[in-house]
LUMKE-922680 format. One line per 5 residues: number of its first residue (from 0); for each residue x, y, z of C-alpha. Coordinates in pm, 1 decimal. Layout:
// LUMKE-922680
NUM> X/Y/Z | ...
END
This chain:
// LUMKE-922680
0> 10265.1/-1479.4/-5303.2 | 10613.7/-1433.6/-5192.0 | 10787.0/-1759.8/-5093.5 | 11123.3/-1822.5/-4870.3 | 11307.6/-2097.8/-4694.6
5> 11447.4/-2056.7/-4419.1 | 11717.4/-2355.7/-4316.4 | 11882.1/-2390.0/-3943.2 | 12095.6/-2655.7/-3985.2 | 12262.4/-2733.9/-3584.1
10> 12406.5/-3064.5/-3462.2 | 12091.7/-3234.1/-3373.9 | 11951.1/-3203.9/-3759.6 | 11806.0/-2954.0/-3984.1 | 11516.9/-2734.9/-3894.7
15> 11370.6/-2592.4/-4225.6 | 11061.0/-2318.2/-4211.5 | 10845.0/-2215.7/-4498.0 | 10716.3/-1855.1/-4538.7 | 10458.0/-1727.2/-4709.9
20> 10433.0/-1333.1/-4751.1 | 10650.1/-1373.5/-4410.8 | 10384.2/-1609.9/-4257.3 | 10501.8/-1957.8/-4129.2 | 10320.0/-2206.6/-4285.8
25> 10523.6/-2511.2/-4288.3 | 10778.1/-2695.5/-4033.7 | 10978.3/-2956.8/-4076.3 | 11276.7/-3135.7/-3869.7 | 11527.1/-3345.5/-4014.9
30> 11720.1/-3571.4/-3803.1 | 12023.8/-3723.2/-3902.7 | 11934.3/-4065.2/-3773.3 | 11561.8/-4020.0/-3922.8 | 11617.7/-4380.8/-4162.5
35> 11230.5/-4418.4/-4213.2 | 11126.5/-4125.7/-4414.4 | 10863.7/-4124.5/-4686.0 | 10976.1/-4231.6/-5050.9 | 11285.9/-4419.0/-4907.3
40> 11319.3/-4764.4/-5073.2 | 11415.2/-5047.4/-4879.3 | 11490.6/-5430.3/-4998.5 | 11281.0/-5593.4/-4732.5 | 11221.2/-6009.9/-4630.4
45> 10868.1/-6145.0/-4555.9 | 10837.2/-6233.7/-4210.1 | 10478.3/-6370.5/-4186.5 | 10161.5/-6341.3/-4370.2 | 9843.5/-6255.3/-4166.3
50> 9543.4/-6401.3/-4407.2 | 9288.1/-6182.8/-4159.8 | 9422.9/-5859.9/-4229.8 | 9491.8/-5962.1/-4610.2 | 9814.9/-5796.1/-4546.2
55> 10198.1/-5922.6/-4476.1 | 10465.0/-5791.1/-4206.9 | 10811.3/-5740.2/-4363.5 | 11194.5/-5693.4/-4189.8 | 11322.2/-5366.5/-4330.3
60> 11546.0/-5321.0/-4058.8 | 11315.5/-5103.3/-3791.6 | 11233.8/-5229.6/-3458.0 | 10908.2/-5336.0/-3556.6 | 10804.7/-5541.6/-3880.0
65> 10652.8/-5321.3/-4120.6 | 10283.5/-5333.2/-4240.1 | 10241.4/-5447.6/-4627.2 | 9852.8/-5431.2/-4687.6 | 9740.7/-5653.6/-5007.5
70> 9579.5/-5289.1/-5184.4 | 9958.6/-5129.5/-5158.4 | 10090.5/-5441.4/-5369.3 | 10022.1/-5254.3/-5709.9 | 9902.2/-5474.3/-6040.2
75> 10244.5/-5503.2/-6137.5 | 10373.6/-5698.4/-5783.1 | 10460.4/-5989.9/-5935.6 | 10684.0/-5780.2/-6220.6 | 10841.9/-5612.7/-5938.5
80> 10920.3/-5953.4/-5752.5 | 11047.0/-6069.3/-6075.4 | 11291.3/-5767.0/-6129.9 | 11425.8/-5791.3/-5763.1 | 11537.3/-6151.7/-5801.0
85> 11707.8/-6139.5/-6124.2 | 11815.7/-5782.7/-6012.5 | 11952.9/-5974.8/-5670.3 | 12131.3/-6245.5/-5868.1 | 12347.8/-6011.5/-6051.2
90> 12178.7/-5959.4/-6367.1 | 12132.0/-5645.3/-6571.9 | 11824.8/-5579.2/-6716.4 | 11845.0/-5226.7/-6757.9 | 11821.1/-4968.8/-7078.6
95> 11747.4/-5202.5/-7363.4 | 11682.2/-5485.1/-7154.6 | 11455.7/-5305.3/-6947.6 | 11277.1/-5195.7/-7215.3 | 11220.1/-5554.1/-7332.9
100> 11138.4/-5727.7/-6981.0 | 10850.9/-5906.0/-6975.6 | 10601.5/-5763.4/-6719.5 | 10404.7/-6059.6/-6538.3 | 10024.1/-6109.0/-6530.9
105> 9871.2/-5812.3/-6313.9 | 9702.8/-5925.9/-5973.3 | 9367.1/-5887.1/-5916.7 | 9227.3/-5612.4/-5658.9 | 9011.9/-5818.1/-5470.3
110> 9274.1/-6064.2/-5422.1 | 9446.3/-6273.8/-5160.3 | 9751.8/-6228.3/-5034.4 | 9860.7/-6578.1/-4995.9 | 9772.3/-6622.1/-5349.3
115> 10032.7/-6369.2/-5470.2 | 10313.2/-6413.8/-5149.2 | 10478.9/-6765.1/-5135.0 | 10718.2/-6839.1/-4861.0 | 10975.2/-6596.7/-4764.3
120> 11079.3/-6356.3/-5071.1 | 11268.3/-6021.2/-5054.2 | 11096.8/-5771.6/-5189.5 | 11204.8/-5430.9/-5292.5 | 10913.1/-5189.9/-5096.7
125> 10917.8/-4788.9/-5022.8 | 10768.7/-4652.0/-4738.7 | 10464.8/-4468.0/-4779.3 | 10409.1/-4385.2/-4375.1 | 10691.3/-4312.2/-4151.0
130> 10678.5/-4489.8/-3792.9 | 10377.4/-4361.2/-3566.6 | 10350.1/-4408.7/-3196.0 | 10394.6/-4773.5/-3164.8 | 10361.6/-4883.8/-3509.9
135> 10622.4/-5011.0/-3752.4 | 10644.6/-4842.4/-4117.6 | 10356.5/-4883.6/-4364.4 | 10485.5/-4975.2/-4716.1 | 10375.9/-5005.9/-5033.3
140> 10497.1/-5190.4/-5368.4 | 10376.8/-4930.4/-5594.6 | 10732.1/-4765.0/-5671.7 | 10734.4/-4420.9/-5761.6 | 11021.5/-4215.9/-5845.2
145> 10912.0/-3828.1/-5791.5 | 11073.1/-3561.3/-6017.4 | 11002.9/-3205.0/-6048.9 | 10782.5/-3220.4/-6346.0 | 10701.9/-3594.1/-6325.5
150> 10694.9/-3880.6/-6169.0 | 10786.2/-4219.9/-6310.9 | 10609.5/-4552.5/-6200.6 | 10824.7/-4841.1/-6343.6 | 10657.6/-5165.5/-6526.8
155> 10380.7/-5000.8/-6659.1 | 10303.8/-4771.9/-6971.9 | 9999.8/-4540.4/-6873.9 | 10078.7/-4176.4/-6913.9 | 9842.1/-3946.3/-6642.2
160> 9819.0/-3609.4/-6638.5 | 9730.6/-3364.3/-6254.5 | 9376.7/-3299.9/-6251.8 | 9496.4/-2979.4/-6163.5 | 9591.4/-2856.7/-6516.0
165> 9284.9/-2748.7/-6655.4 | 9329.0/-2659.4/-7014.6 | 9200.6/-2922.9/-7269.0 | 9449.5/-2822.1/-7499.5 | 9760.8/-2814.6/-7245.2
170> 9589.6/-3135.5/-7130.3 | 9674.7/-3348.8/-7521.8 | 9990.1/-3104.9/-7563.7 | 10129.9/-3275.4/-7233.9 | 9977.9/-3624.4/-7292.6
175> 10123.9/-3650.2/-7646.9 | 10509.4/-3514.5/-7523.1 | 10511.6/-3712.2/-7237.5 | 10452.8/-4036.6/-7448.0 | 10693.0/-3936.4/-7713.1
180> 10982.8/-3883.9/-7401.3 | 10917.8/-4169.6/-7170.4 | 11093.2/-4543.9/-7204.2 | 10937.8/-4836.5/-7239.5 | 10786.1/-5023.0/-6935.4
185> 10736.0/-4669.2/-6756.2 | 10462.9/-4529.2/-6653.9 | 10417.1/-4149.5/-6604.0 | 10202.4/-3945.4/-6401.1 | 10228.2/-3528.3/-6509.6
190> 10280.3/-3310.6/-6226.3 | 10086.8/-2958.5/-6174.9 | 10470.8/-2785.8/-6195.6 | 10463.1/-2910.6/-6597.5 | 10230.2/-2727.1/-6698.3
195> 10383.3/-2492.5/-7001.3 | 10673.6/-2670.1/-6985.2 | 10858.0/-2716.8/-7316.2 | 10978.1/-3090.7/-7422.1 | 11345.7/-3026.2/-7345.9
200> 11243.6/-2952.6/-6998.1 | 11055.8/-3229.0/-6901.8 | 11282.2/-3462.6/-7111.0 | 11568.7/-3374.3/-6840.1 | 11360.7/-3486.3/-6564.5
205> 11318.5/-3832.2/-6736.4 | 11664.1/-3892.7/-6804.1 | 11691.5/-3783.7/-6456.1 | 11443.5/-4029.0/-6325.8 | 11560.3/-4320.4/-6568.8
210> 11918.7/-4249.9/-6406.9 | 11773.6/-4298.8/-6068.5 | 11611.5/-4624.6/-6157.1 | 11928.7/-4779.7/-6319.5 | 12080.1/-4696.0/-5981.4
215> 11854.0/-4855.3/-5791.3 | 11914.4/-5181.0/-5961.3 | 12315.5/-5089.4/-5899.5 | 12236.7/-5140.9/-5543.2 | 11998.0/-5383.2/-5533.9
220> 12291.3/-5597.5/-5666.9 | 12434.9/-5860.6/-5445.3 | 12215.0/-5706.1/-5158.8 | 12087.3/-5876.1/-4835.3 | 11771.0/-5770.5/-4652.3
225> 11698.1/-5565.6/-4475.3 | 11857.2/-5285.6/-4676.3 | 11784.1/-4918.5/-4812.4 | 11826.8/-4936.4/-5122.0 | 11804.6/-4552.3/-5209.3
230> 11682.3/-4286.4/-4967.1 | 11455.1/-4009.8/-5064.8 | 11602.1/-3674.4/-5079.9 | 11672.7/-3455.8/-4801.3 | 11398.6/-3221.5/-4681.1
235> 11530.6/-2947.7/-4808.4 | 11543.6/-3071.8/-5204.0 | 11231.6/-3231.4/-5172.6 | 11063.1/-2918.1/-5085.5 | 11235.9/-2747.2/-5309.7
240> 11193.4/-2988.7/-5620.6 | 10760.3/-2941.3/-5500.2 | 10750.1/-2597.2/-5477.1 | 11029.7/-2406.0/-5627.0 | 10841.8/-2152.2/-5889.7
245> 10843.4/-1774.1/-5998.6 | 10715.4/-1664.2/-5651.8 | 11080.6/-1851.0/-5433.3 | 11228.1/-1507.0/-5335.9 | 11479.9/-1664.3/-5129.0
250> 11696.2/-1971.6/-4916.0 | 11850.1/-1879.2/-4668.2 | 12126.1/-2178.9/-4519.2 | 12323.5/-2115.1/-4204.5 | 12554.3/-2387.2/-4327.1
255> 12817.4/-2329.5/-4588.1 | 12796.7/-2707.0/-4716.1 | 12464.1/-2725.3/-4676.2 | 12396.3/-2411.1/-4889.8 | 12658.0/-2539.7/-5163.5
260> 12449.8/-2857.2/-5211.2 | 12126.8/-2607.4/-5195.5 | 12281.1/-2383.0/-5435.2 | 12400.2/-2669.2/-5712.6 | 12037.1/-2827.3/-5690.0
265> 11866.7/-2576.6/-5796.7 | 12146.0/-2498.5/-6049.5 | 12055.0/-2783.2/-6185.9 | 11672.8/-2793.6/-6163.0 | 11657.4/-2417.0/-6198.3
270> 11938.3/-2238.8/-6339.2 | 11760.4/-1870.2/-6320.6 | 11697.2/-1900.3/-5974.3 | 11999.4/-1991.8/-5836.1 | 12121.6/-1633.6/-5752.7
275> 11861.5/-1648.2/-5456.5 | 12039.7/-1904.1/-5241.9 | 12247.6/-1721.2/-4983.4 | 12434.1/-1774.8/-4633.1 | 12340.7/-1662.1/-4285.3
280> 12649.1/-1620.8/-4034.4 | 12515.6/-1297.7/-3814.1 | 12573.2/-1269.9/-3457.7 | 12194.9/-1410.0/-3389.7 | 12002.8/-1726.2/-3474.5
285> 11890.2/-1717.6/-3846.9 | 11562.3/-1843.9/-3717.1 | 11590.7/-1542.6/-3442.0 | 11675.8/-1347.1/-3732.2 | 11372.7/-1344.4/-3925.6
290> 11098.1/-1382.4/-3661.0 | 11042.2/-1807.7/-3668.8 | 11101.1/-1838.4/-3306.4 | 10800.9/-1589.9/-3231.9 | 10601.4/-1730.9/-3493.5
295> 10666.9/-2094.3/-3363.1 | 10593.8/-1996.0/-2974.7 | 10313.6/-1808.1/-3136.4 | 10131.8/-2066.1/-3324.7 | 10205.7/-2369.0/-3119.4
300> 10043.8/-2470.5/-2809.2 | 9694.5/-2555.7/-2729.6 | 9553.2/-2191.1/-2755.5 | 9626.3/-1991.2/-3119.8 | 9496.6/-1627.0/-3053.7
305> 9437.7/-1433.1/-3396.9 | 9478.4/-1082.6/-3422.1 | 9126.8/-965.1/-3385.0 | 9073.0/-1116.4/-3048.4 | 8900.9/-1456.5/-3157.7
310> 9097.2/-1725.4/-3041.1 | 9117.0/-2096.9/-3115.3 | 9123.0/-2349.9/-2934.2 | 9294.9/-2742.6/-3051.2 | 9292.1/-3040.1/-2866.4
315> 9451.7/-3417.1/-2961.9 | 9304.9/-3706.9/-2881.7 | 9406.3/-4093.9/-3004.4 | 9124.5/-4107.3/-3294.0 | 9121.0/-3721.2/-3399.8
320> 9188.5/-3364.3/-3368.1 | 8916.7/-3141.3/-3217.4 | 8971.6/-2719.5/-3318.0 | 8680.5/-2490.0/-3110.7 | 8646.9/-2147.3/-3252.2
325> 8579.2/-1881.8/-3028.9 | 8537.7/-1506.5/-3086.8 | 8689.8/-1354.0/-2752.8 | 8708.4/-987.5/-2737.1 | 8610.0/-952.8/-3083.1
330> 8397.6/-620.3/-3136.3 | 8017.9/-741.4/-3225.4 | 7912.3/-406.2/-3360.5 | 7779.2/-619.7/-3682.6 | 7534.9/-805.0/-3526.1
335> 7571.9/-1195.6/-3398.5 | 7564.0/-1349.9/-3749.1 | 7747.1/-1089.2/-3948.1 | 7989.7/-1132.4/-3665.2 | 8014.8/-1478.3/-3650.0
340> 8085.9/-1542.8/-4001.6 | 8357.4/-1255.1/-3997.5 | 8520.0/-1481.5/-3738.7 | 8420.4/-1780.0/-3897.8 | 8638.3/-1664.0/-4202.0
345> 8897.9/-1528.2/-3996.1 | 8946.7/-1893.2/-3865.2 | 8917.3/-2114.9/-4168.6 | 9234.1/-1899.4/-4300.4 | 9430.3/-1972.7/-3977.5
350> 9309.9/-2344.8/-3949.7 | 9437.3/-2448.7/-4258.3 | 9765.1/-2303.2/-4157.5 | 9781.8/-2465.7/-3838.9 | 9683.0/-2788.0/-4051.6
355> 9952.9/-2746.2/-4281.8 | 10177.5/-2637.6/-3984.0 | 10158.5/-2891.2/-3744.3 | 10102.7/-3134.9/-4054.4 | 9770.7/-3230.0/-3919.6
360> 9643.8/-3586.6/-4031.2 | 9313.0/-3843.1/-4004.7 | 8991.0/-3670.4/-3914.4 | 8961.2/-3310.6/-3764.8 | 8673.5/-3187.4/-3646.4
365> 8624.4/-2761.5/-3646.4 | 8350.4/-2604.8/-3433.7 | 8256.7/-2296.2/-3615.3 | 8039.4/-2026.4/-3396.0 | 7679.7/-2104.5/-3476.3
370> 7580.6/-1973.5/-3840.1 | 7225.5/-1919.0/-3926.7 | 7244.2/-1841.4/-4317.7 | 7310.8/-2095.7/-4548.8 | 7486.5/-1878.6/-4750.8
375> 7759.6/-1773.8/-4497.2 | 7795.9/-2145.4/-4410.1 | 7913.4/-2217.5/-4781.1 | 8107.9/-1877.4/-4807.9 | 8323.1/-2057.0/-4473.3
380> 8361.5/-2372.6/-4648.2 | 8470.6/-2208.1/-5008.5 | 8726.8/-2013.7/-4771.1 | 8855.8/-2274.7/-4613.0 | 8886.4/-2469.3/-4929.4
385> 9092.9/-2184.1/-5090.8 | 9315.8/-2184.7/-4793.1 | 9422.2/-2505.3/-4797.2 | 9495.8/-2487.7/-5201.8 | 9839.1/-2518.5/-5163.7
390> 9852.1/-2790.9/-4854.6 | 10040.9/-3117.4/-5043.4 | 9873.0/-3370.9/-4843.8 | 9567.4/-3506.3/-5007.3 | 9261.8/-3387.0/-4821.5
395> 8902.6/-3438.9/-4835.6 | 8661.4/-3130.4/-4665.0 | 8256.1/-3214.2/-4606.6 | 8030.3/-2922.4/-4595.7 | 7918.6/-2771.4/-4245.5
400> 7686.5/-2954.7/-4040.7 | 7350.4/-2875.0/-3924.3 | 7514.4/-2896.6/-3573.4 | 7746.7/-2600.2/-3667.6 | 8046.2/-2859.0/-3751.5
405> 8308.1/-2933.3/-4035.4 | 8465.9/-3257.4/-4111.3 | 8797.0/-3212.1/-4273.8 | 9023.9/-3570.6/-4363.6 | 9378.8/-3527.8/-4413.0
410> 9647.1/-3747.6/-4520.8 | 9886.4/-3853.7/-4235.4 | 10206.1/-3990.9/-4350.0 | 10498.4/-3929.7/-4078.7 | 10407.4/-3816.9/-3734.4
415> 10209.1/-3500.4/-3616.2 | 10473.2/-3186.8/-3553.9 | 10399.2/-3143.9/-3177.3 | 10584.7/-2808.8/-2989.8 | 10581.6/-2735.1/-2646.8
420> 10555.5/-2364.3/-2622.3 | 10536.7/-2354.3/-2226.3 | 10905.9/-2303.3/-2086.1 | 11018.4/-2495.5/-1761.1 | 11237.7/-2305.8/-1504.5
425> 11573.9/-2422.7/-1633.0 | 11741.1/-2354.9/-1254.1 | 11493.0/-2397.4/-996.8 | 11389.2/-2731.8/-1110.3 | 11032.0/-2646.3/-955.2
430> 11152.3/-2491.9/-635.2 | 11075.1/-2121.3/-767.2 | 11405.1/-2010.7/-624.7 | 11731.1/-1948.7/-817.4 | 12038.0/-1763.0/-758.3
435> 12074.3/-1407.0/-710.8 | 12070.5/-1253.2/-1032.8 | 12315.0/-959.0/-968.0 | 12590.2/-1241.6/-966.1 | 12516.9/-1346.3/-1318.1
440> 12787.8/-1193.9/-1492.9 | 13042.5/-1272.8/-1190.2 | 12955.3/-1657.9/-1252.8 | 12992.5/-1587.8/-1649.2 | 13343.9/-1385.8/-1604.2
445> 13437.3/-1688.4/-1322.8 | 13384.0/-1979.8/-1597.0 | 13542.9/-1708.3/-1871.3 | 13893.2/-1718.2/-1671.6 | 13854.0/-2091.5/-1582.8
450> 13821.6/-2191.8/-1991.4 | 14114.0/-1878.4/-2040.0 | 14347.4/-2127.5/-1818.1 | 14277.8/-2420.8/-1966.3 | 14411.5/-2283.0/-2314.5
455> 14057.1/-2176.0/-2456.9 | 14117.4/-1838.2/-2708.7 | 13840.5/-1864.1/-2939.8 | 13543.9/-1803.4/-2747.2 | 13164.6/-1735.9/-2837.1
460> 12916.1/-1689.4/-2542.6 | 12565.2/-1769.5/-2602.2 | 12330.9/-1606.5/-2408.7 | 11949.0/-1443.5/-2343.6 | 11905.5/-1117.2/-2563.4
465> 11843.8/-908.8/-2266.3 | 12186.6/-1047.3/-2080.1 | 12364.4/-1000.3/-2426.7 | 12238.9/-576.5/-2396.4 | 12359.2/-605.7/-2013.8
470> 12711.6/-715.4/-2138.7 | 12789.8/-491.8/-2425.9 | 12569.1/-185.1/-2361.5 | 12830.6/71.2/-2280.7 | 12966.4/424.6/-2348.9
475> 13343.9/579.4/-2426.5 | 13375.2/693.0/-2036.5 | 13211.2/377.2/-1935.2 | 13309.9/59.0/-2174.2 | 13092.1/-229.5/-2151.3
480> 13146.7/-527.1/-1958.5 | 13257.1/-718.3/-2257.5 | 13548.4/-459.6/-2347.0 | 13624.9/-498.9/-1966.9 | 13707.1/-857.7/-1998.4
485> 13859.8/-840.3/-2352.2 | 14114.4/-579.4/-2169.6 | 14163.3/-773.2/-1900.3 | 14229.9/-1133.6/-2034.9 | 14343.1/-1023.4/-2367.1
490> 14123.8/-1189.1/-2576.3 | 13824.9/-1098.1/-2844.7 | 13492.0/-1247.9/-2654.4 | 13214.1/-1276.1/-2930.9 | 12846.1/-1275.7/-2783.2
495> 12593.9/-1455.3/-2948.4 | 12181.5/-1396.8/-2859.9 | 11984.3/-1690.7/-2874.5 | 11590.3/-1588.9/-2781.7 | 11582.0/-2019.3/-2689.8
500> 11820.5/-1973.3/-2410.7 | 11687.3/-1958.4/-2039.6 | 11754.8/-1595.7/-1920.8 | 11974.3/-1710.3/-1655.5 | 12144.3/-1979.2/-1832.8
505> 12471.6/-1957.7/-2117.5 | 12680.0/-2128.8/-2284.2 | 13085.1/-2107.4/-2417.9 | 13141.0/-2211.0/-2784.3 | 13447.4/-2279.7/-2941.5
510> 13454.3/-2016.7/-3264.0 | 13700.4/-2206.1/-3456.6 | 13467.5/-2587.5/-3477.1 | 13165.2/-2443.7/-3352.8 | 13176.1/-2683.8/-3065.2
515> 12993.0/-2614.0/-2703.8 | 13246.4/-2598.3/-2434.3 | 13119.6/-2820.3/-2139.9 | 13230.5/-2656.7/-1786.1
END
């Protein structure tokens, strides 16, 4: 399976799209002023304690108090409380010293948490669930530092191993390494990625990790809550740190910086692949470029057609998601249930990628097309299951009901990816009239000599791909309208095509800071 990133990094944030063999199968947006996201660490201040709900709201510095529920305090809470107030009065208890700090008695699970939480403490907390709707953060207290081949849990000495890795033998081989690496008063938990990876590999991403932790008491140092403490990594080396392997064929960055700090992670993760990092700067939108756009208005939406004519359909509601599969203008020439489980199949493959794409979490309920054979029913669920393989978020799938329905669970940790696909007259504004089209390029050429006046030389249009052929199509008796203006006002126009722009709608740029011109 062929792999590639695609990153469109524009002034708003950083849109990244993940391919598989050319398919779209993840999403993700990256706002600059996104300070909630999953794994960042936060020194945080009680602000009550709600005995009913065995749980504790804390001041990290978002609108709302976050949620702190008594089963995310971890056994070691009261080691971690320790460490952030000696950490918070200035002293270092790092390397050495960390390695002889006295861990405090565990907590109990079935605990209070009044018994553990007196008063008002700071407490150093990540977030495990980025805002939703109208609720705060979700923390936890069970730190975890996340590496490529590991990840480190501090105060603790257990050494776990990804149920994923099969082999007995690479099972003890990583089990006795891992001990032999780690410092004291770490835990460890193996990640699927180390399997077959030799000691000097996984040793680097312990030093790493250790590093990060020694930081994070650097900070924590003469702190004041509410404070981040360390932020996770960006999107883009975070998914590259979880799934960069043999099958990455390429990234592909629109944004020089961006692609340098792309380029020296994974030079330092990865050294062999770092030839596959490279930079977009054609005339068209990189996600234009290599078919995202389509894909996105393809796959979003509350109707997903498939390519044999079945068709789902997905609605939202508050407490779930609801996906009805239907078979449209598929040929029956099978019969009804050789037929419906052809579809059947057809859809688990594209569910779990609309799962995965619109990062789908809670309960979801699928409505196969009635299935009579028991043996069809568990050939759709073994599909299904083998489709979503390689989806990240923990899941849970239950077997198809006698009422023709399967129960999938999904992990929800930041908020459901939700695209409108339908496009809202961008002139009319919902009169269904706009202005005569044949004076399109008159109004273009009338704002062209208006920004030419005020000093503007460096000019990019942006415009609809069919008004972009209208302005440079052109022959050696007849130039193009673009070569007409470049003649007549002396000046190199560059035309960009942008498949998101309106048809009647563009847009000046500055070339030299990439900045839009406002008219």
């Amino acid at each position: 399976m062929d792999k590639e990133l695609i990153i469109n990094s524009s002034g708003d944030g950083v849109e990244i799209a993940l391919l598989e063999d050319k398919k779209l199968v993840e999403l993700h947006y990256e706002k600059e002023q996104n300070q909630f996201a999953v794994g960042d660490l936060f020194l945080g201040k009680v602000k009550r304690l709600m005995p009913g709900l065995n749980a504790a709201f804390i001041n990290v510095g978002y609108e709302r108090d976050a949620f702190l529920h008594y089963t995310d305090l971890s056994p070691y809470f009261r080691s971690l409380l320790k460490f952030t107030r000696l950490s918070l009065e200035g002293n270092t208890i790092w390397g050495k010293d960390f390695g002889k700090f006295k861990n405090e008695p565990e907590i109990v699970k079935t605990g209070k948490i009044t018994e553990v939480i007196q008063g008002k403490p700071e407490i150093l907390v990540q977030v495990l669930k980025e805002p939703i709707s109208n609720k705060g953060p979700r923390l936890s207290c069970e730190i975890s530092l996340p590496g490529r081949f590991v990840v480190m849990t501090p105060f603790n000495d257990v050494v776990a191993i990804s149920r994923k890795i099969r082999s007995a033998d690479e099972r003890k081989r990583l089990q006795r390494t891992v001990e032999a690496i780690k410092p004291k008063n770490f835990g460890v938990i193996v990640r699927t990625a180390a399997e077959g990876k030799n000691t000097a590999e996984l040793h680097n991403d312990v030093i790493e990790l250790t590093k990060m932790w020694q930081d994070i008491q650097d900070n924590l140092k003469t702190s004041k809550a509410p404070k981040l403490i360390m932020g996770e990594q960006d999107k883009t080396t975070s998914i590259l740190r979880d799934l960069l392997n043999e099958s990455f064929q390429k990234v592909i960055v629109n944004d020089k910086k961006l692609m340098d700090d792309t380029k020296e992670y994974i030079a330092r993760i990865a050294p062999e692949k770092e030839d596959i990092v490279s930079y977009h700067n054609g005339g068209t939108n990189v996600f234009d470029q290599f078919g995202i756009t389509k894909q996105v208005k393809a796959s979003f939406g509350k109707t997903v057609n498939m390519s044999s004519g079945a068709y789902l359909i997905i609605e939202h509601t508050e407490a779930l998601h609801v996906v009805d599969v239907n078979s449209g203008t598929r040929s029956a020439e099978m019969g009804q249930e050789q037929n419906a489980l052809a579809t059947n199949l057809e859809a688990a493959r594209e569910i779990a990628r609309q799962v995965r794409l619109r990062d789908l979490g809670g309960i979801i309920i699928i409505d196969f097309i009635d299935m009579k054979l028991p043996n069809n029913k568990k050939e759709v669920l073994q599909e299904i299951e083998k489709a979503m393989a390689n989806d990240r978020a923990r899941h849970t799938i239950l077997p198809i009901s006698k009422f023709g329905l399967m129960q999938i669970t999904r992990q929800r940790l930041r908020p459901e990816l939700n695209i409108t696909t339908a496009e809202a007259c961008p002139t009319c504004s919902g009169t269904g009239k706009i202005g005569p089209s044949i004076l399109l390029a008159d109004d273009i050429e009338k704002d062209l000599h208006y920004l030419i006046n005020q000093g503007h030389r460096q000019l990019a249009l942006h415009v609809h791909p069919i008004i972009s052929a209208y302005l440079t199509k052109g022959t050696i008796l007849k130039p193009s309208i673009r070569k007409k203006w470049a003649k007549k006002y002396g000046i190199k126009l560059g035309i960009v095509t942008d498949s998101n722009t309106p048809l009647t709608e563009y847009n000046f740029y500055d070339t030299k800071t990439d900045d839009l011109i406002k008219l």
